[in-house]
C-alpha positions, -999 to +999 in steps of 0.1 A: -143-035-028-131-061-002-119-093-021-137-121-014-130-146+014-118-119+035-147-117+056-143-155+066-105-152+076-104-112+091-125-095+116-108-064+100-127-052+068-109-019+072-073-035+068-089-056+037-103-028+023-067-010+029-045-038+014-070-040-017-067+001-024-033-005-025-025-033-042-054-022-069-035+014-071+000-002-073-013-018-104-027+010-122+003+033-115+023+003-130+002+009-161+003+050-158+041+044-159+041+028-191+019+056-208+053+080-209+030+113-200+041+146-186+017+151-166-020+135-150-043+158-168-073+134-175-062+103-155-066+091-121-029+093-111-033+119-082-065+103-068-051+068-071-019+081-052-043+101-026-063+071-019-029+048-015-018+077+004-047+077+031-050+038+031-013+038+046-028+060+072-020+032+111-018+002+080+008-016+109-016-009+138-043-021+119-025-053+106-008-053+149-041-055+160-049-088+137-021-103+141+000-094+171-025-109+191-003-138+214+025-133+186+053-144+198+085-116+199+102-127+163+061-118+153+060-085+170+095-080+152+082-082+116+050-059+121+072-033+138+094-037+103+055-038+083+049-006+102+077+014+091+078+004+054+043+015+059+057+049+068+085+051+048+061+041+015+037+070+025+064+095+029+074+085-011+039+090-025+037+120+000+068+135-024+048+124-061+015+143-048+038+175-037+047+176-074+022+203-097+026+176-124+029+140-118+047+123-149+049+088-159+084+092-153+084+102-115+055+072-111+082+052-127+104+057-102+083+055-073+073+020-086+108+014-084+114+024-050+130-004-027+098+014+001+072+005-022+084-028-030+090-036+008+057-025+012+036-051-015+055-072-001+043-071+032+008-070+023+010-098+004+027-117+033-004-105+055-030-108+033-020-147+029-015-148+064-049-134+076-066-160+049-044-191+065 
């Protein structure tokens, strides 16, 4: 679901629709960590993580191509940087889907992880930006 207002401020949908899977998984997997489980039997864990996962897939070239337009070099700077927390964020839920069992533990610590953090941060950043 693409938040509303979004439509008004991006020509992008796609990257909306992006930044809302994974801001809306971030928050359930802060929830799964807090339900100390062993494993995902009976939850949406995995599938949250795949969808994050996939909605990582080009998220810089996508947010680039918004925002990089005329951008000035100090611009271009910052969604390189977007670009490879991107990366870096996909690589770390890459590592929690390899697992056979994905405890509320391991989601715990990939909550924690400095490339998740840098990455809602970023998408806040754009998000605000694309609606200014």
């Amino acid at each position: 679901m693409i938040r509303s207002g979004w439509h008004a401020v991006s020509e992008s949908p796609v990257l909306a629709a992006r930044i809302d899977t994974i801001e809306r998984g971030y928050e359930y997997l802060l929830a799964y960590a807090a339900q100390g489980r062993q494993e995902e039997t009976g939850t949406e864990a995995r599938a949250t993580l795949v969808a994050m996962h996939t909605a990582l897939i080009d998220l810089g070239g996508l947010a680039s191509a918004e925002l990089g337009k005329g951008a000035d070099a100090d611009v271009l700077a910052y969604l390189h940087t977007m670009t490879g927390d991107a990366q870096s964020a996909r690589g770390a839920i890459a590592l929690v889907l390899s697992r056979a069992r994905i405890s509320s533990l391991l989601v715990d610590n990939l909550n924690a992880s400095v490339h998740l953090r840098a990455l809602l941060t970023d998408v806040f950043l754009i998000e605000q930006a694309l609606k200014s």
